[in-house]
C-alpha positions in Angstrom: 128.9 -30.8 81.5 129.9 -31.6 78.0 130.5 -35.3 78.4 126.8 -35.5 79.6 125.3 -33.5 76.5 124.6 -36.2 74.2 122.6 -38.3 76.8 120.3 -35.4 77.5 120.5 -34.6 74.0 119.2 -38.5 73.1 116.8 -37.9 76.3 115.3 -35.1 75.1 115.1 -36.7 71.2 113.1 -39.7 72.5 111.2 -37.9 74.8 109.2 -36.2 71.8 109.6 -38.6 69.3 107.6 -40.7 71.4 104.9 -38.2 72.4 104.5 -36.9 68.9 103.9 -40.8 67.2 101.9 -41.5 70.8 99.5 -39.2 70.0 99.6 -40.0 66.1 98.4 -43.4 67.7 96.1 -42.0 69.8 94.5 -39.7 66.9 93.9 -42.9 64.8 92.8 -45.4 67.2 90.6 -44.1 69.8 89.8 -40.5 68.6 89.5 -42.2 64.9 85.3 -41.1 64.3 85.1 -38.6 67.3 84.0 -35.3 66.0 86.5 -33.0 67.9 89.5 -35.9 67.5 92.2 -32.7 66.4 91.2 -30.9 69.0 91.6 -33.9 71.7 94.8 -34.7 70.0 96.4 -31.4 69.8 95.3 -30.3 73.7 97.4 -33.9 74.3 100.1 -32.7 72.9 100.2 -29.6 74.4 99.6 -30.8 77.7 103.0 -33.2 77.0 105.1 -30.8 75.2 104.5 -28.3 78.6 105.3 -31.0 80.5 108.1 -32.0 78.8 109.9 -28.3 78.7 108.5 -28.1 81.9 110.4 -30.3 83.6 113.8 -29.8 81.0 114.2 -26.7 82.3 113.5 -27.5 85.8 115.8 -30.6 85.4 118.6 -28.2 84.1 118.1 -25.6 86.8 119.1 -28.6 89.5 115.5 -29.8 90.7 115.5 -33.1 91.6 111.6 -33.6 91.3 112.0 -32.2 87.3 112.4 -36.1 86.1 108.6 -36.7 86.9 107.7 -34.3 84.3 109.6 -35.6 82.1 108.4 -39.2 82.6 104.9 -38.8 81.2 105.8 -38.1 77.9 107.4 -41.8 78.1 104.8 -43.4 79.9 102.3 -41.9 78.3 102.7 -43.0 74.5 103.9 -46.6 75.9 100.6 -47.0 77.7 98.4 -46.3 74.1 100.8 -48.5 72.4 100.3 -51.1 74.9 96.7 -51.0 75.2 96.3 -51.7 71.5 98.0 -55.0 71.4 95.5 -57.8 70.3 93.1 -55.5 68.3 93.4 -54.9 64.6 95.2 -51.7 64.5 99.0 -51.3 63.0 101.4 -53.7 64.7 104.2 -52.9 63.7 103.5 -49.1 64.8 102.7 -50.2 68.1 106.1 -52.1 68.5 108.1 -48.7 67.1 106.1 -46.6 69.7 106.7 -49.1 72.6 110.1 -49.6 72.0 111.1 -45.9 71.4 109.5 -45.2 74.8 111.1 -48.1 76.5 114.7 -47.1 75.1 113.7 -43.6 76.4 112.9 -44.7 79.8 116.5 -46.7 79.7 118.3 -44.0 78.8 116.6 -41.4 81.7 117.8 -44.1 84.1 121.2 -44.6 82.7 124.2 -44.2 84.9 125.3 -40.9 82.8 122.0 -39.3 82.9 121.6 -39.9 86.7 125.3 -38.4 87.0 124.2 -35.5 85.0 121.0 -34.9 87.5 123.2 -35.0 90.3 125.6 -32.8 89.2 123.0 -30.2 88.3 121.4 -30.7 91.5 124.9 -30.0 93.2 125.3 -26.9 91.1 122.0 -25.6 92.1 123.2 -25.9 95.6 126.6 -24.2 94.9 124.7 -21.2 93.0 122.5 -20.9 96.2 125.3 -21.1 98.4 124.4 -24.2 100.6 128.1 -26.3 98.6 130.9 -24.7 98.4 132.1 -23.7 95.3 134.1 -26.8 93.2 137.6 -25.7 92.7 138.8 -25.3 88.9 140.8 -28.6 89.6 138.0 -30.6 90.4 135.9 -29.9 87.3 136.1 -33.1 85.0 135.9 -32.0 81.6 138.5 -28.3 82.5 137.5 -25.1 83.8 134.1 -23.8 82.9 133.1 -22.0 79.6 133.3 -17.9 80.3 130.6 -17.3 77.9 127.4 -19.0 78.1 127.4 -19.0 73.9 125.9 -22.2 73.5 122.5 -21.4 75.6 122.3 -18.6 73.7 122.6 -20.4 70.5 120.1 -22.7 71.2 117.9 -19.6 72.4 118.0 -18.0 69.1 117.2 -21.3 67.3 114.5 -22.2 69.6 112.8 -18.2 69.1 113.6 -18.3 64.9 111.4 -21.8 65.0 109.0 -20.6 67.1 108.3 -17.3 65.2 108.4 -19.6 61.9 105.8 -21.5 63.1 104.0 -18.4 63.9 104.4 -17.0 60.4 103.3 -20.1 59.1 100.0 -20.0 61.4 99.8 -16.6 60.2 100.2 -16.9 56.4 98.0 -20.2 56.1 
């Protein structure tokens, strides 16, 4: 699985790049002289950051459905961006934005990331028992890790930035 961790590293990167400046768009376009614009802009984000881990984890547990969870926090920022064309608000923005969600939607549907999904998806069916187990030969990149120490790094780090942000909640 190593050979297919800088696609779904790159995935991931563009996935909430592009929601995050999405909604930036969003926030100062059509929410620009609403009275609740933070709120609306921060309950869009949420709903696309939940979607988005939503259907990482799901993707990297072997569900094949997990990609059109992913997908909306692609479509969704392309779409504002795309809707915004001929009116007076920042061109060059929009451009960034559409093209950032357009080179994420490439690289979802890329021959590497499609391998990856299927190979999690055949995992999934080895853990449950309906595929055989692959033989240590048949692994492309060697024999399996022993120790799962790089989920757990990325655990750790995930928990220190959320409790950060907490603090930071918290202190302000």
């Amino acid at each position: 699985m190593t050979r297919y961790g800088p696609v779904f590293g790159l995935g991931i990167l563009l996935c909430m790049v592009a929601a995050g400046t999405g909604i930036g768009l969003l926030q100062s376009s059509y929410l620009r002289n609403q009275p609740g614009s933070g709120a609306y802009a921060l309950s869009t984000g949420f709903a696309l950051v939940l979607l988005l881990c939503a259907g990482q984890f799901a993707m990297i547990r072997g569900f094949r459905w997990a990609i059109w969870l992913i997908l909306p926090s692609l479509i969704a920022p392309a779409l504002t961006a795309v809707s915004l064309f001929g009116s007076r608000h920042a061109g060059t923005l929009q451009v960034i934005i559409l093209a950032i969600a357009l080179v994420g939607l490439l690289v979802l549907n890329s021959k590497r990331h499609r391998a990856m999904r299927r190979r999690l998806v055949e995992m999934r069916l080895q853990r449950i028992g309906q595929l055989p187990p692959t033989r240590e030969d048949e692994f492309p990149d060697g024999t399996p890790p022993a120790k799962p120490w790089f989920s757990i790094t990325l655990l750790v780090l995930a928990a220190l930035v959320v409790i950060g942000k907490v603090w930071l909640l918290v202190m302000n």
